[in-house]
PADREN-88000 format. One record per atom (N, C-alpha, C): y, z, x; residue in one letter; residue number from 1; atom name. Coordinates in steps of 0.1 Angstrom, whole numbers, always signed. Layout:
<pts>
{{Y Z X} a NUM CA}
...
</pts>
This chain:
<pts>
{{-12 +0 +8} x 1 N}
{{+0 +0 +0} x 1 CA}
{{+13 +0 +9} x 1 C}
{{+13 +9 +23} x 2 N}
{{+24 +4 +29} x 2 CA}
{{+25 -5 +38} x 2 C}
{{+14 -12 +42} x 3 N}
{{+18 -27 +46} x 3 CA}
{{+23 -38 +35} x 3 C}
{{+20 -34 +21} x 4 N}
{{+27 -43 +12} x 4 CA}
{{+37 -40 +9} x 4 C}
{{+45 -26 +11} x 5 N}
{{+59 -27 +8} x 5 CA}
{{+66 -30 +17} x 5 C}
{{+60 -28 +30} x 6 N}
{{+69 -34 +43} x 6 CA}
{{+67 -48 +42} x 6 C}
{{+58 -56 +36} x 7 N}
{{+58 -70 +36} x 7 CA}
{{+71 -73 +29} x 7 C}
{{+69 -67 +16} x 8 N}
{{+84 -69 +11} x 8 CA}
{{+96 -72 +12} x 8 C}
{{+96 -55 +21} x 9 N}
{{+110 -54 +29} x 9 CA}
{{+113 -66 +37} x 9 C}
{{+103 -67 +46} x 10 N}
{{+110 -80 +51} x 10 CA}
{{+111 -93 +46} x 10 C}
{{+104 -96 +34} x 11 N}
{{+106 -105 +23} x 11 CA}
{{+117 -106 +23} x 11 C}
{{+120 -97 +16} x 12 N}
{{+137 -97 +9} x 12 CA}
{{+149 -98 +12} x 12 C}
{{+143 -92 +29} x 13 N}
{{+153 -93 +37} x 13 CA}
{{+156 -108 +46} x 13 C}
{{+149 -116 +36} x 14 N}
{{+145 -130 +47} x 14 CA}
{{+141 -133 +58} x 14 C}
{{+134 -117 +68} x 15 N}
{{+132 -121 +78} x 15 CA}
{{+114 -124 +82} x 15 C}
{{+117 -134 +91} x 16 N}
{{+100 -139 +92} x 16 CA}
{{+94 -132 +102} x 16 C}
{{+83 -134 +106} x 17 N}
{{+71 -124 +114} x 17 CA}
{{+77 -125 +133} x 17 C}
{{+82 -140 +129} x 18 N}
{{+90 -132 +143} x 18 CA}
{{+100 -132 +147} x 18 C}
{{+110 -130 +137} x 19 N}
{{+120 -129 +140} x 19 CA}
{{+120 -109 +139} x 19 C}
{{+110 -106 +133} x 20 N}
{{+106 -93 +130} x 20 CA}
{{+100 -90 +144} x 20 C}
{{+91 -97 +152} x 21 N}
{{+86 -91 +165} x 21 CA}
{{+100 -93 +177} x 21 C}
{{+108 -101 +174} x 22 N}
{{+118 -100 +184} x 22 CA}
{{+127 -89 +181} x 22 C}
{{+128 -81 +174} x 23 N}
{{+137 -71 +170} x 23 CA}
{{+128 -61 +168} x 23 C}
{{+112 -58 +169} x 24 N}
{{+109 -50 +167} x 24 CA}
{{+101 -49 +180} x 24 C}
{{+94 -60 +192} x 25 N}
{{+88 -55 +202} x 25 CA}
{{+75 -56 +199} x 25 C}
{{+71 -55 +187} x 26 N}
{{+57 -59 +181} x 26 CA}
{{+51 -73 +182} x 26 C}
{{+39 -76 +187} x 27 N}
{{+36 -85 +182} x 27 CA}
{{+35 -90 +168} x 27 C}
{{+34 -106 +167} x 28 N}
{{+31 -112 +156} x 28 CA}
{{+19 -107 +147} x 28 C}
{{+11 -109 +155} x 29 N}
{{-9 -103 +146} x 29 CA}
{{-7 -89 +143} x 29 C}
{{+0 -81 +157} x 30 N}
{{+0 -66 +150} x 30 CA}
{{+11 -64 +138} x 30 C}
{{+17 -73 +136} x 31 N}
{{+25 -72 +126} x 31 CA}
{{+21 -72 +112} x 31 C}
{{+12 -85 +112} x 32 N}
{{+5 -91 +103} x 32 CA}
{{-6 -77 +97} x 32 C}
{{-12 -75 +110} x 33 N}
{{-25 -66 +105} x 33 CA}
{{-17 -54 +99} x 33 C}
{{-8 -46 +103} x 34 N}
{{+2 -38 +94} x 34 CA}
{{+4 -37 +81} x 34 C}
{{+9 -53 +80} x 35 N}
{{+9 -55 +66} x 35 CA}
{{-2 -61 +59} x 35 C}
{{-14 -56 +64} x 36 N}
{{-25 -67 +60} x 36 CA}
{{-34 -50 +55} x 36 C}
{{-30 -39 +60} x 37 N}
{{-33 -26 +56} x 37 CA}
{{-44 -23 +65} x 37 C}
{{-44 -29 +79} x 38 N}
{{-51 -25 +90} x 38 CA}
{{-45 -13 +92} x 38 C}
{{-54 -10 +104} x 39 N}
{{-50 +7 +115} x 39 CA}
{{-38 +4 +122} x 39 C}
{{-27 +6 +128} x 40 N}
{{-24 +5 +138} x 40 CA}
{{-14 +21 +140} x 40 C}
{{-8 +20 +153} x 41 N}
{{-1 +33 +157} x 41 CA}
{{+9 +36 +150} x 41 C}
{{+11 +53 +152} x 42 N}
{{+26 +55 +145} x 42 CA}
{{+40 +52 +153} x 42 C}
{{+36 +46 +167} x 43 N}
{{+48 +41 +174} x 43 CA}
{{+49 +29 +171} x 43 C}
{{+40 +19 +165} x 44 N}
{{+40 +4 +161} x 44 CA}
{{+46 +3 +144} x 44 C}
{{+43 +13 +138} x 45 N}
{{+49 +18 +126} x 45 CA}
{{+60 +20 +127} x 45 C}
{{+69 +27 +139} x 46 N}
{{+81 +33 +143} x 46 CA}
{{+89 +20 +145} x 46 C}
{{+80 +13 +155} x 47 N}
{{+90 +0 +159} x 47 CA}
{{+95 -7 +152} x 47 C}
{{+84 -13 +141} x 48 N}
{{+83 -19 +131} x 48 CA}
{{+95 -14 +121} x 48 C}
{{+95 -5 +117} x 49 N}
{{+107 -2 +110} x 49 CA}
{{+121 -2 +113} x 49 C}
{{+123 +3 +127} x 50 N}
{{+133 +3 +137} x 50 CA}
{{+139 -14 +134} x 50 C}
{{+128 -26 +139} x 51 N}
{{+131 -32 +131} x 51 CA}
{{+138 -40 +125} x 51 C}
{{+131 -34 +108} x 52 N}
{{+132 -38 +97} x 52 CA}
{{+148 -28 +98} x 52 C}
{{+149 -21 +101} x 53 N}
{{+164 -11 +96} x 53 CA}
{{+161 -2 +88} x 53 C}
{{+152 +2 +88} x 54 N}
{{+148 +8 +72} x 54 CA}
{{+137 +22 +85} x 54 C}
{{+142 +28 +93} x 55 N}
{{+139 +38 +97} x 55 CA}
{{+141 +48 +91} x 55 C}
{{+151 +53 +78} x 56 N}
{{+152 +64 +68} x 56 CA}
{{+143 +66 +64} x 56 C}
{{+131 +56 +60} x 57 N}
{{+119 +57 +56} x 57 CA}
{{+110 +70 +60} x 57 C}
{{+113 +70 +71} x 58 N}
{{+105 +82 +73} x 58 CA}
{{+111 +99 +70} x 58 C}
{{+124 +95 +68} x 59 N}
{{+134 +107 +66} x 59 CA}
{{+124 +117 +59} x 59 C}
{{+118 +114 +45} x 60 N}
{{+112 +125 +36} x 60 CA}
{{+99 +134 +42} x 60 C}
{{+91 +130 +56} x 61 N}
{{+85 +136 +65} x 61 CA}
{{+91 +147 +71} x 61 C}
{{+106 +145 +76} x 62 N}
{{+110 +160 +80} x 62 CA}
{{+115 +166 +74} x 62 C}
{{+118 +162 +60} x 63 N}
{{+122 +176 +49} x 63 CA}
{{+113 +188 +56} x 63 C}
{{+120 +199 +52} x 64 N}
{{+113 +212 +49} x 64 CA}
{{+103 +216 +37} x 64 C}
{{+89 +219 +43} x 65 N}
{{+81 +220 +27} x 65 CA}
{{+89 +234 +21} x 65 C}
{{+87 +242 +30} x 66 N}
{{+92 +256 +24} x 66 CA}
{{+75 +260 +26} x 66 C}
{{+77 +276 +20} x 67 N}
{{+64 +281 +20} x 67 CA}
{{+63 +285 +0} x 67 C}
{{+51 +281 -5} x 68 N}
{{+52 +286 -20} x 68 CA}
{{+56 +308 -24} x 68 C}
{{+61 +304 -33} x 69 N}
{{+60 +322 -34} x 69 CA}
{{+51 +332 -34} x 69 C}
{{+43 +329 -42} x 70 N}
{{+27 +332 -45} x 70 CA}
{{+25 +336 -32} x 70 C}
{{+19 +327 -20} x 71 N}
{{+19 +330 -7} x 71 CA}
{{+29 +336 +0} x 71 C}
{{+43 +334 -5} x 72 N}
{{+50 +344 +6} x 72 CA}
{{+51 +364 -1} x 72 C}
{{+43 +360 -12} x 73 N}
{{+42 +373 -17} x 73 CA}
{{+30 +379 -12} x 73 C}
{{+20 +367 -7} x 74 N}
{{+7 +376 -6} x 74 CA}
{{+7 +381 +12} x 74 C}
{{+20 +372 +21} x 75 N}
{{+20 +372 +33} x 75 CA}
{{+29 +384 +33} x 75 C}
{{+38 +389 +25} x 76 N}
{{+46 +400 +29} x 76 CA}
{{+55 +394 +36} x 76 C}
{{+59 +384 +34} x 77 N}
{{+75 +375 +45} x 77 CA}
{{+72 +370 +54} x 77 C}
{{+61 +370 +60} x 78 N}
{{+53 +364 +74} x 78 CA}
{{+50 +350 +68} x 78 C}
{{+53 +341 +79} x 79 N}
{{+51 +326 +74} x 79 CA}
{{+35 +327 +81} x 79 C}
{{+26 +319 +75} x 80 N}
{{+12 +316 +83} x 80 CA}
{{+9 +309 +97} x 80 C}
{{+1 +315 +106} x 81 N}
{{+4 +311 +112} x 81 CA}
{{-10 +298 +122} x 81 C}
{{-17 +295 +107} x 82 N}
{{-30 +290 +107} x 82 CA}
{{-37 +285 +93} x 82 C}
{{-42 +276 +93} x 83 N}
{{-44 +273 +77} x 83 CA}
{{-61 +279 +78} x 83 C}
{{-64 +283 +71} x 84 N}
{{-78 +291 +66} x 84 CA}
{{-92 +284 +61} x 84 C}
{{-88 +266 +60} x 85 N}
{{-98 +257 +54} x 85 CA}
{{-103 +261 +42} x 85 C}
{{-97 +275 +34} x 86 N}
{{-100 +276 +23} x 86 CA}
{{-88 +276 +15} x 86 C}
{{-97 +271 +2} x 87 N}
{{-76 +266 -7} x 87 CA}
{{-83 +276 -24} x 87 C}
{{-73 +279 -33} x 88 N}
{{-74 +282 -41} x 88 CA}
{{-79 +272 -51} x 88 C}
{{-84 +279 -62} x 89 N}
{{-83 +262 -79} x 89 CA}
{{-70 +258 -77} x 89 C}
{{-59 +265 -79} x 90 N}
{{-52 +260 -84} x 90 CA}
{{-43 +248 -69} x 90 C}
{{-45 +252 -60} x 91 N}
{{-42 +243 -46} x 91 CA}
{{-52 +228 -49} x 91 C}
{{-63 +231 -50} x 92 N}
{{-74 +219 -49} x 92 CA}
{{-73 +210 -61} x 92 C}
{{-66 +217 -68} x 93 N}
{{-61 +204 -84} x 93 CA}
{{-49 +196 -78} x 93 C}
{{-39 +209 -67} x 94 N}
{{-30 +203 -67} x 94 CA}
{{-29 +187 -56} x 94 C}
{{-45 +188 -51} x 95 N}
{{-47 +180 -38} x 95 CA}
{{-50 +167 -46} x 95 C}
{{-56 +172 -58} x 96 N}
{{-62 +156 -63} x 96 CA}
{{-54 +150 -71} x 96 C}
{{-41 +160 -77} x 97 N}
{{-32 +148 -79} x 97 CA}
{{-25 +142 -72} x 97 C}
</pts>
């Protein structure tokens, strides 16, 4: 799904695969396979957006989650300092939405 909205992006933006690798440093194929919903790196992801100009994209990854109440009530104000590999019902519903 996000090699098809990066396909887009640069749809829209009229720019072709390499006029996209000369501004992004990426090859052409790895470009392709990106948007083709292959593997590739998070620095080829980086470049790639760098770019497209549309590096904001990744803005909503450094928000702050915060910690929920529930847990900062049961930590006593202590943020965790390890996840436990066990989750509550109500965490593991919240995973499969």
């Amino acid at each position: 799904m996000m090699g098809e909205k990066l396909k887009t992006i640069r749809l829209n933006n009229n720019i072709t695969r390499d006029q996209l690798r000369q501004a992004s440093g990426v090859h052409v194929k790895t470009i392709g396979d990106l948007e083709s919903g292959k593997n590739v790196t998070l620095s080829t992801l980086i470049a790639v957006l760098r770019g497209l100009r549309r590096l904001n994209l990744l803005d909503c990854l450094l928000e702050d989650e915060g910690i929920s109440p529930i847990l900062a009530y049961k930590m006593q104000g202590r943020a965790p300092k390890r996840a436990t590999g066990r989750s509550s019902d109500a965490q593991n519903r919240r995973m499969r939405l």
